[in-house]
C-alpha positions in Angstrom: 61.4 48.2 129.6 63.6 50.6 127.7 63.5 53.5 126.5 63.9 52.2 123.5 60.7 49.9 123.3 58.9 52.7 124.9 59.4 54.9 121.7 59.0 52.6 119.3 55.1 51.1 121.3 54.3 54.7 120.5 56.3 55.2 116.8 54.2 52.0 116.0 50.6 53.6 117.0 51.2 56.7 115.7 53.9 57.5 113.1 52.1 56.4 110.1 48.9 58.1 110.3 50.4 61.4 112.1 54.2 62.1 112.6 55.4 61.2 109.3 52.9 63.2 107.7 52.6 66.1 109.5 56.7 66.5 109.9 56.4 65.9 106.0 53.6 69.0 105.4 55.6 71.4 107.6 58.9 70.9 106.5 57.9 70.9 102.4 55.7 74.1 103.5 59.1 75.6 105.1 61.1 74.5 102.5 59.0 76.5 99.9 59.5 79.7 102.0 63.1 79.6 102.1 63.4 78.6 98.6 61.5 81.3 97.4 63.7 83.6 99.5 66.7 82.4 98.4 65.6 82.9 94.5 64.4 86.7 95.0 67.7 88.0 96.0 69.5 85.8 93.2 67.2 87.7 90.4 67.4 91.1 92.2 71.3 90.2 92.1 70.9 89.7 88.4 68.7 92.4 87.5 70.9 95.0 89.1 74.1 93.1 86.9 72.1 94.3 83.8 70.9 97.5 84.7 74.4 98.7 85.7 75.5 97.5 82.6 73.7 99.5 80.2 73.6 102.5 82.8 77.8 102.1 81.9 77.2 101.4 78.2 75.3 104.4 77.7 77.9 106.4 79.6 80.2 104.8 77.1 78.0 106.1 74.4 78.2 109.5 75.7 81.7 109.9 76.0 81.9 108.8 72.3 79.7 111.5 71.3 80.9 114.0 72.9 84.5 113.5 72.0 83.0 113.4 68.3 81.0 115.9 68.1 81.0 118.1 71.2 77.1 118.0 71.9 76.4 119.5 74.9 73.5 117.1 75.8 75.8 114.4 76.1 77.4 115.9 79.4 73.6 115.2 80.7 72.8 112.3 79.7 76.4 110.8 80.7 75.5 111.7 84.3 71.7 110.1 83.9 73.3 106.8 83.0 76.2 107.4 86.0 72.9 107.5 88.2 71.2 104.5 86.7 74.5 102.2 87.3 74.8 103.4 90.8 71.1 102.8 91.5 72.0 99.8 90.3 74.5 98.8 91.7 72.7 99.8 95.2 70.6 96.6 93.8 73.1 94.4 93.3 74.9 94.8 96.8 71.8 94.7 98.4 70.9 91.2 96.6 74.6 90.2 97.9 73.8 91.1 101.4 70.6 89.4 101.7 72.1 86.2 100.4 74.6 86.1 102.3 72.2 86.8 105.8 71.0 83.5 103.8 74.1 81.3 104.5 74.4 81.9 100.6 77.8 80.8 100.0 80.8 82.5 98.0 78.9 86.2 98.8 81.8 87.7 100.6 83.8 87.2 97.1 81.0 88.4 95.5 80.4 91.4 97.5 84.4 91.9 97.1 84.1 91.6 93.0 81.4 94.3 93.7 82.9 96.5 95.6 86.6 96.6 93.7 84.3 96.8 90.2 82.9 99.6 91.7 85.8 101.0 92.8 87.1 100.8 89.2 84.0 102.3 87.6 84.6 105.4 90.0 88.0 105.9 88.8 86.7 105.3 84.4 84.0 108.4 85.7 86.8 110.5 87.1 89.0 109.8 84.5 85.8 110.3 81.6 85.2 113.6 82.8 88.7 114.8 82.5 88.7 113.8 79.0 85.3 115.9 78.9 87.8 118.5 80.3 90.0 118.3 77.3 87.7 118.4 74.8 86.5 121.7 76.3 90.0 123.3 76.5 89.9 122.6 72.8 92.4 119.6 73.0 89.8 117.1 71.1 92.3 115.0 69.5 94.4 114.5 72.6 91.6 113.2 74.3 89.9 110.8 71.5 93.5 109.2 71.5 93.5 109.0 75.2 90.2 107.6 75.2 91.2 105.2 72.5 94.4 103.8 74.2 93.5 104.3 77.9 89.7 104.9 78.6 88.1 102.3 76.2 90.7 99.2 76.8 90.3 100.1 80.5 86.4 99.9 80.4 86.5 96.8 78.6 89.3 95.0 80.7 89.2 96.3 84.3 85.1 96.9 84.6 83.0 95.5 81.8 84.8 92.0 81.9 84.3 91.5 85.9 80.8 92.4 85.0 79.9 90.0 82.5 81.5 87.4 84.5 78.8 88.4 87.1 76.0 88.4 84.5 76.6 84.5 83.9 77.2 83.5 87.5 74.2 85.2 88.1 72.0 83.6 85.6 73.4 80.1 86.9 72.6 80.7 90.1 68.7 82.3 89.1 68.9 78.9 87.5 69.6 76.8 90.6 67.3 78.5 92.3 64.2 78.2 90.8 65.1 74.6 89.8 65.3 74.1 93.3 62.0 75.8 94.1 60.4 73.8 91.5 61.4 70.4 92.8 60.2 71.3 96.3 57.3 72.8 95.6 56.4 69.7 93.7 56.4 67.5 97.0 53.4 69.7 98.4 49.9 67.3 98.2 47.7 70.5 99.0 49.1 72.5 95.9 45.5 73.8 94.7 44.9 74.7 90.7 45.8 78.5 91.4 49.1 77.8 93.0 49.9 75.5 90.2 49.3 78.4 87.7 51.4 80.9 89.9 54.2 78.6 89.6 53.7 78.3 85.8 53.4 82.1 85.5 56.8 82.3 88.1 58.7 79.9 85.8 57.1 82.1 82.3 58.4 85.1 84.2 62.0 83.5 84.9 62.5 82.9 81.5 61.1 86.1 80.3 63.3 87.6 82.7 66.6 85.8 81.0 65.7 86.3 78.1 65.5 90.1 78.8 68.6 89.8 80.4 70.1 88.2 77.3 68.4 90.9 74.8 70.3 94.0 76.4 73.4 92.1 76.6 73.7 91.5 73.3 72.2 94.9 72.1 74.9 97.0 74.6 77.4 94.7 73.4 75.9 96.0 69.4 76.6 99.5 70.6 79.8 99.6 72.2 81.2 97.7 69.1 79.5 100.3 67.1 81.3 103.0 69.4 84.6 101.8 69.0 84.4 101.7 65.2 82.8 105.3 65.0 86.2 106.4 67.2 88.7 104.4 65.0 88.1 102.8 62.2 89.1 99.1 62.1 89.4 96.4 59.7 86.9 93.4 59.9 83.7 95.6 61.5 81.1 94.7 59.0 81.8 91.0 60.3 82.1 91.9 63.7 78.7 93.6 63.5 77.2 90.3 61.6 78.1 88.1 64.0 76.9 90.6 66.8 73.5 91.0 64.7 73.2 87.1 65.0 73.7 86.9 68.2 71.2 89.6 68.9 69.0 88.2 67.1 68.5 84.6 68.2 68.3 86.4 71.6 65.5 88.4 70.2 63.9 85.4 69.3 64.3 83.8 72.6 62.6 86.4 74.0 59.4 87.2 71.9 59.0 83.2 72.7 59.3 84.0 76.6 57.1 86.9 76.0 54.6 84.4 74.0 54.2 82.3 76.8 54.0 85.1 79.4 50.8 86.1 77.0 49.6 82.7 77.4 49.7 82.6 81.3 47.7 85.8 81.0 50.0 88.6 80.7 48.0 91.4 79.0 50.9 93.3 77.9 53.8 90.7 76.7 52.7 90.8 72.9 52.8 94.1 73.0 56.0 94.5 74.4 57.1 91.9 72.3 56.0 93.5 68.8 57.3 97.0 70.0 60.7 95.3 70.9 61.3 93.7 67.3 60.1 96.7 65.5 62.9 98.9 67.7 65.7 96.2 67.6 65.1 96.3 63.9 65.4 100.0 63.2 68.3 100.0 65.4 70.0 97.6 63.7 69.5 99.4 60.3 70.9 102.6 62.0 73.9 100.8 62.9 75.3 99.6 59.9 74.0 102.8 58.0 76.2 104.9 60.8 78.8 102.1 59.6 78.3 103.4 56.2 78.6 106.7 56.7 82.0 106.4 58.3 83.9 104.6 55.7 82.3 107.6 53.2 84.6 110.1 55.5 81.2 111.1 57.1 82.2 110.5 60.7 80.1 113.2 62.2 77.2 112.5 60.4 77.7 108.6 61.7 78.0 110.0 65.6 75.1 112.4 65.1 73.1 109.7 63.5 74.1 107.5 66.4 73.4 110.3 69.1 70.1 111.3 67.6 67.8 108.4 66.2 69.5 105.5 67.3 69.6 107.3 71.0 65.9 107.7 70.3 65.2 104.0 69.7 67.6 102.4 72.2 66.8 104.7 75.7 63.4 105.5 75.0 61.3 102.2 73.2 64.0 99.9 74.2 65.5 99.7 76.9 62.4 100.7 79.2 60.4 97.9 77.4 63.5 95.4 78.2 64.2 96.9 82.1 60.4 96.8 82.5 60.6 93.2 81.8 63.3 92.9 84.4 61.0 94.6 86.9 58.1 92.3 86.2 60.0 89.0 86.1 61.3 89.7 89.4 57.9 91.2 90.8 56.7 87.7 89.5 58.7 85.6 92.0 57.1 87.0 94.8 53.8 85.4 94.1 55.1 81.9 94.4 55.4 82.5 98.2 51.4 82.4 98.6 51.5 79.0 96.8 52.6 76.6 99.4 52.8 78.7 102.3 49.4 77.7 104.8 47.4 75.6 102.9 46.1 72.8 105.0 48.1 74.5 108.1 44.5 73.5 109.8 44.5 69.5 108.7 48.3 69.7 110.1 47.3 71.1 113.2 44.2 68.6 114.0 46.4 65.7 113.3 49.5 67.5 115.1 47.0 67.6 118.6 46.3 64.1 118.4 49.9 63.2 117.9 50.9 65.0 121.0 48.2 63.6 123.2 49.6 60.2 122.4 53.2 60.9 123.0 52.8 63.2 125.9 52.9 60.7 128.9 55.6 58.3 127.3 57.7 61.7 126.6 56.7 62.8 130.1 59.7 60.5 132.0 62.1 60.7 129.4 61.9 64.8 129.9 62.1 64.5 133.5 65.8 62.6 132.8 66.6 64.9 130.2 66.0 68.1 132.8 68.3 66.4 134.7 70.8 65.6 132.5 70.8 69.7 131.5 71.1 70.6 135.0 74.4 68.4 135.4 75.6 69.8 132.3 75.0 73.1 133.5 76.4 72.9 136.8 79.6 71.3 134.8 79.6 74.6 132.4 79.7 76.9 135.6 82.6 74.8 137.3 80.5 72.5 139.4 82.2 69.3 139.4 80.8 68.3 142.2 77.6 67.5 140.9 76.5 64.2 140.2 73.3 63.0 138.1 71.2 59.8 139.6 71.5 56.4 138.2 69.6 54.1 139.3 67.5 53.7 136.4 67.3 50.6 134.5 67.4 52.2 130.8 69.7 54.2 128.4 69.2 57.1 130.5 70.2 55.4 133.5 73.7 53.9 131.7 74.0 58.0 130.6 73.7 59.2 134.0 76.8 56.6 134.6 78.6 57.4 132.3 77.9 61.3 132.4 79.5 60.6 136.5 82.6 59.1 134.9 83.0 61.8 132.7 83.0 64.4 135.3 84.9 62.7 137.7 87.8 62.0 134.8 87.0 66.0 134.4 87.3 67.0 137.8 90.8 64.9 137.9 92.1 67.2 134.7 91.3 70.3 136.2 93.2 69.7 139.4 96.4 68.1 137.2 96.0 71.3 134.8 95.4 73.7 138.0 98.9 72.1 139.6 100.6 72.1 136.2 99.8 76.3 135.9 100.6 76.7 139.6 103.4 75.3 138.6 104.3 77.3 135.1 104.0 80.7 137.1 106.3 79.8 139.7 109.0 79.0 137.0 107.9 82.2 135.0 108.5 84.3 138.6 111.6 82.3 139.1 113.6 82.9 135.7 112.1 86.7 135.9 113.6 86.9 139.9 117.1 85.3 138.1 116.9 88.0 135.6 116.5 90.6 137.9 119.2 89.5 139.8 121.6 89.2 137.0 120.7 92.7 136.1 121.7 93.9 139.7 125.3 91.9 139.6 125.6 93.6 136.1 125.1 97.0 137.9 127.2 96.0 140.8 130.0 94.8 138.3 129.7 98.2 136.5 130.2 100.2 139.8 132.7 98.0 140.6 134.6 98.7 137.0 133.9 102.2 137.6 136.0 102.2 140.8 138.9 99.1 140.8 139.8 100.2 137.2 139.8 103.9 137.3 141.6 104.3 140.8 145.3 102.1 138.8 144.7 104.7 135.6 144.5 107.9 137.5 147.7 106.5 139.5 149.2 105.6 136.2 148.7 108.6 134.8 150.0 110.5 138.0 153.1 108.4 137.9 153.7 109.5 134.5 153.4 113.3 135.4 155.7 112.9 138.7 158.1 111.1 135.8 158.0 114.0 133.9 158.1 116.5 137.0 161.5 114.6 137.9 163.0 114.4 134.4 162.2 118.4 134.2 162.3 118.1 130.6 165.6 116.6 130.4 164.1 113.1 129.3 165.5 111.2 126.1 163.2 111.6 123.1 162.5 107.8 123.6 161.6 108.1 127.4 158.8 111.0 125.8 157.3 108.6 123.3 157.1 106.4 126.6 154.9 108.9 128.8 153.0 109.8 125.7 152.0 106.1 124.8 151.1 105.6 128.5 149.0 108.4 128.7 146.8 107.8 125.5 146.6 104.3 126.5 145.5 105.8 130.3 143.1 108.4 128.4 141.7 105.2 125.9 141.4 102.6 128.8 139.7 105.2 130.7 137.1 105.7 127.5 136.6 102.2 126.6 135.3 102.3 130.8 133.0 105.0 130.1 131.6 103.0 127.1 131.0 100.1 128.7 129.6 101.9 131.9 127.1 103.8 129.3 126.3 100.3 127.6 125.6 98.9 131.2 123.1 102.0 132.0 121.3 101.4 128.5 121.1 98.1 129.8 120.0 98.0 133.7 118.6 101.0 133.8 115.4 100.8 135.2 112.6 103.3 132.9 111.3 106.6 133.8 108.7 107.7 131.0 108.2 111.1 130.4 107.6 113.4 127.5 110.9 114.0 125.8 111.8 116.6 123.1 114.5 114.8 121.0 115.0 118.1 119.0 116.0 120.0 122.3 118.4 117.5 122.9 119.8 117.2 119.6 120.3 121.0 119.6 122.0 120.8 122.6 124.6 117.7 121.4 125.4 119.5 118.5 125.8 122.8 120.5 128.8 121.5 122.7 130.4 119.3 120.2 130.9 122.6 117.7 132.0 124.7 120.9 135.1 121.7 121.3 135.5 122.2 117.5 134.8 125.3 116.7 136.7 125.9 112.9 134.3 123.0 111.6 131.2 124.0 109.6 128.3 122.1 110.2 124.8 122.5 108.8 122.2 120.9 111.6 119.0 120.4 110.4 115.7 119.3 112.3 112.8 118.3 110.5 109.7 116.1 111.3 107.9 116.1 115.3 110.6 115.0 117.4 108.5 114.9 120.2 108.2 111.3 122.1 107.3 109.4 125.6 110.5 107.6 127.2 112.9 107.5 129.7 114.6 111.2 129.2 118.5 110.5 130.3 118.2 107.1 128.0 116.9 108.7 125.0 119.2 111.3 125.6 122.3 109.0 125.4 120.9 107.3 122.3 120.6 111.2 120.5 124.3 111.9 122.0 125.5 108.7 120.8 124.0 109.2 117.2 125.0 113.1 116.6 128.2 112.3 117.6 128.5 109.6 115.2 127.6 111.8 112.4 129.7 114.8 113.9 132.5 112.3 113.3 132.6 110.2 110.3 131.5 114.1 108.8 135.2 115.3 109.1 136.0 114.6 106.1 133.5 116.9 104.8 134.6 121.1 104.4 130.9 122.1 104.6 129.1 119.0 106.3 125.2 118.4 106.6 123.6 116.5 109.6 119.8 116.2 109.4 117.9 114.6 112.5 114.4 114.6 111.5 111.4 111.9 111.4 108.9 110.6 109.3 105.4 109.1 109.3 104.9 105.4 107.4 101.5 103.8 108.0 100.7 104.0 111.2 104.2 104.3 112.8 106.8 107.0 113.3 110.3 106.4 112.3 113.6 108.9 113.3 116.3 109.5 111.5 120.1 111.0 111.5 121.3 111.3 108.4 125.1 112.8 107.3 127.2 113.3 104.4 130.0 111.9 105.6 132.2 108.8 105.0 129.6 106.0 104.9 130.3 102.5 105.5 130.2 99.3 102.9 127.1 97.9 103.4 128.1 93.8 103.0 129.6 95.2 106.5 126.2 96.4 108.1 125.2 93.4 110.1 128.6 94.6 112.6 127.2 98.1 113.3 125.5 97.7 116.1 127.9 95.0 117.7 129.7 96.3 121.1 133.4 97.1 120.3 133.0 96.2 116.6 134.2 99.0 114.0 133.9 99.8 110.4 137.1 102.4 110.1 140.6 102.0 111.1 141.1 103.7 114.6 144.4 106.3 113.0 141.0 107.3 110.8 138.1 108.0 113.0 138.7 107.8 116.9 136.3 105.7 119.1 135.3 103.1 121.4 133.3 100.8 119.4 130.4 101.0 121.8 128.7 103.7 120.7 125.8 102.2 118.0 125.5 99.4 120.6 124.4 101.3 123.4 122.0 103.5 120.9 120.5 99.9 120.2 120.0 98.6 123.5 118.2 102.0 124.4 116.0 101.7 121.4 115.4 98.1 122.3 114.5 99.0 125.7 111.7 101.7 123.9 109.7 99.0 122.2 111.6 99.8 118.8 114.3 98.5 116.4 117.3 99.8 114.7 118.9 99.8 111.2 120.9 101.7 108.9 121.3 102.6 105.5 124.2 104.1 103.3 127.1 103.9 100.9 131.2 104.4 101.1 131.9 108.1 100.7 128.5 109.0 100.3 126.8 109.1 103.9 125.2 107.3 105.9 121.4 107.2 107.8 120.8 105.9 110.7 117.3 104.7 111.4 114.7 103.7 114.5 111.5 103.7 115.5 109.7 103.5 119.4 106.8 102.0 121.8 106.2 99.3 118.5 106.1 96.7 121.3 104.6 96.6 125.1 107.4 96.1 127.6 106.1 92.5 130.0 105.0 93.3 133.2 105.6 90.7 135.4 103.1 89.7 138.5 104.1 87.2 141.2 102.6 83.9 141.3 99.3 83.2 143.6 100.0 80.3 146.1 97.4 77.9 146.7 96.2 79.6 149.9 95.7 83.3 148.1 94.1 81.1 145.3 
């Protein structure tokens, strides 16, 4: 018999009566939970949206008043609504957090909007209290035009906009997840009368809480237009303002309904709040337009202390706590639902859960015994055992697993021997090409001792034959016979040069690294030292700026300096008072070096050729050289870990730039045989 049949003998018995029911009641039971955990961070997430929101309208308000009429209570109060936005936004990151331990998705852009709103708030404060600042130093008109064209349009674009994007995500997704809750909690057969009324009283509570929301939206959104037209007079405010007060008002509406049916669920305090809400939106709304009034009479004090004394009055201290209270209490609300669904009938579950494991236990009893085994092959497999084997010799699906689980492995075990051979394999040709390398870099020192010796040995004789030439004509030679020694002997004394260069480049090459601490500026001092002792009617300003100090290979690093200070020495005789600067500087987290002169320069459509061996920018007759020297400074830089480029203009100088250690030089290990391995 299979295990198939087995199962479904048993499934048969038992599934309708126990399994389907008691999987059902858990999982609807669970569900519940994490839907009601998932909802409390989404209206904590919205609640601290609106707080921070009027914490940075009221700031907004401040800053208005003080810039209008100086009141020293303004200062205050700026700073109390500074603390109530970051409070608040405490709330809001937190929410984020917590939904996104949820598997929440979209939180990390979330948290990001957060964060870089925040960010931007910090920098409004900053720039708020410097306008503060000005107002003080008696510079009020300067600021209110500041505020006007920087402050304000900054507020509105870079902080209140990401906000109110926030706001309505938010609400959508308070939306989802209470709709959610309700449709789950809806599934539970054990719901009793009481947790039927908590979930009306959570759902009154939601929609009191939106509608709260809503209110202070539209109210802050009343004020700051009200701010703005107090600072600066604009055409078209009275309609502004009607269209704001309808808006307000049909979200007034909206919420002495919610607060209606809060009262109804048994609220003892939501007609209350409602009736003291109305009464203070109305006043508020009166002072408004009669601080409208009063501005376009020319009374724009009176209008900023009318808004900074009553309408304060009604807004912070019989509005907004009745409307953040609600807040509070919608979102205390939705932690009641949790006792709704959570245990109820946990002990019916259990009693039929028993019997249902008493039934399966001895068909599940075998088919555990070939799962252990099965995990024990797997295991083994995991730890590199494939060598074990599972048994299967039974007649069922687990037997024709335990087959095909012995195929698998053995198909395994012939992979890891092909991929062991094929890496035995990839090392040896790794150690093979390095062993080449090495080998070319030996014939390339060989060759340079060679040059070194077979070439030098014909120029010194060359240049003795010319002398004993000389010796013999005792200056009775022809004046074409002394352009003859002369042109041998610089073409001796440049063959001879061109040697040294290449023998240099070969040592920047092949020349194996000894790391050490290496002061650049010593040596620099030192280059420039013997170059204006071989030239000493040049004036040369030699500067040293930056920490020269580095870790390298000290007769290397020395060539490279040489090589570079010598350029500039050079292509700087042009120059009757000439400046060379060796310096570095710090960008990011790297170091780069520098030589920089004011001499001749170089055209830059030629500046991929710099650094090419025996490749020069300036006629020969001009500026005297090998070629080779800005190759071998590359190859030595190269060797460091670092790179090389230049910058610079024709007859107006040229820098010369390079960094070190920006990448690990390979080390390379010889290849284990089979035997070691």
């Amino acid at each position: 018999m299979t295990i198939k049949r087995k199962v479904q003998i048993v499934i048969i018995l038992i599934a309708i009566h126990v399994a389907v029911f008691v999987g059902y009641l858990f999982h609807s039971s669970a569900q519940v939970h994490t839907r009601v955990r998932h909802l409390i961070p989404a209206v904590e997430y919205l609640r601290g949206i609106a707080l921070a929101r009027a914490g940075m309208i009221q700031q907004m308000k401040e800053v208005v008043d003080y810039l209008a009429i100086s009141d020293p209570a303004a200062r205050d109060e700026f700073r109390k609504g500074g603390q109530l936005a970051d409070e608040s936004f405490a709330v809001w990151i937190d929410a984020i957090k917590a939904q996104r331990a949820l598997g929440v998705a979209g939180e990390d852009d979330d948290l990001e909007l957060v964060q870089e709103v925040q960010t931007r708030y910090a920098s409004w404060v900053r720039t708020a209290e410097w306008f503060f600042e000005l107002q003080d130093s008696g510079r009020g008109a300067e600021a209110m035009a500041l505020f006007r064209d920087r402050l304000e349009p900054y507020f509105d674009r870079e902080v209140l906009l990401p906000v109110d994007k926030a706001l309505d995500d938010g609400a959508e997704e308070v939306h989802v997840a209470f709709h959610d809750l309700l449709m789950t909690v809806g599934r539970i057969p054990w719901m009793s009368a009481e947790g039927i009324r908590n979930i009306e009283r959570g759902e009154a509570a939601l929609d009191g809480f939106l509608a709260a929301n809503h209110l202070l939206f539209e109210v802050t959104g009343q004020l700051k237009e009200l701010m703005k037209y107090l600072l600066n007079q604009r055409q078209g405010v009275n309609a502004d303002l009607s269209r704001l007060d309808w808006q307000a008002g049909h979200a007034l509406e909206n919420f002495r309904q919610q607060m209606w049916s809060l009262a109804r669920q048994g609220d003892p305090t939501a007609l209350k709040d409602a009736e003291t809400v109305t009464h203070s939106f109305q006043e508020l709304t009166g002072l408004m337009h009669q601080a409208v009034a009063l501005k376009k009479a020319g009374r724009g004090h009176e209008a900023v202390a009318l808004a900074n004394s009553r309408m304060e009055a009604v807004l912070y201290k019989t509005l907004m706590p009745i409307i953040s209270r609600s807040l509070d209490s919608g979102s205390a609300q939705m932690l009641t639902l949790t006792a709704a669904a959570r245990w109820q009938g946990v002990l019916a579950v259990s009693l039929f859960l028993v019997i249902a494991v008493s039934l399966i236990l001895g068909t599940s009893r075998s088919v555990l015994r070939a799962l252990d085994s099965l995990m024990a092959g797997t295991s083994a497999i995991a730890e590199g055992d494939f060598s074990h084997r599972l048994d299967g010799r039974r007649s069922d699906e687990l037997g024709a697993l335990a087959v095909s689980f012995n195929t698998m492995v053995e198909r395994l075990q012939k992979s890891r021997r092909d991929l062991d051979s094929f890496a035995r394999l990839l090392e040896q040709r790794v150690y093979d090409r390095t062993v080449q390398l090495e080998e070319a870099n030996e014939d390339l020192r060989q060759f340079s001792s060679s040059l070194s010796h077979d070439i030098r040995t014909p120029l010194s004789s060359i240049t003795g034959y010319v002398q004993l030439a000389r010796a013999e004509c005792d200056g009775n030679e022809s004046e074409l016979l002394t352009e003859l020694f002369t042109a041998i002997e610089l073409a001796a004394a440049r063959m001879n040069a061109l040697v040294d260069a290449q023998l240099a480049l070969a040592r920047a090459t092949c020349k194996e690294l000894n790391l050490e601490q290496v002061d650049l500026a010593e040596i620099g001092h030192t280059v420039i030292d013997n170059l204006q002792f071989a030239e000493p009617q040049r004036k040369v300003s030699f500067q040293v700026t930056g920490d020269l100090t580095v870790d390298g290979d000290m007769d290397l690093l020395g060539l490279a300096v040489e090589n570079l200070l010598s350029n500039a020495w050079k292509y700087t005789a042009i120059r009757d008072e000439a400046v060379i600067e060796f310096g570095s500087r710090d960008e990011g987290d790297r170091r780069i070096y520098f030589v920089r002169d004011n001499g001749a320069g170089f055209d830059t459509e030629e500046i991929n050729r710099l650094f090419r061996p025996f490749s020069r920018l300036h006629a020969a007759e001009q500026f005297p050289g090998t070629g080779v020297g800005l190759a071998t400074v590359a190859r030595v830089i190269r060797r460091h870990g670092g790179r090389t480029w230049a910058d610079g203009a024709v007859d107006r100088g040229a820098t010369f730039f390079f960094t070190l250690n920006e990448t690990p030089l390979p080390v390379v290990v010889p290849p284990q045989t089979e035997e070691s391995a």
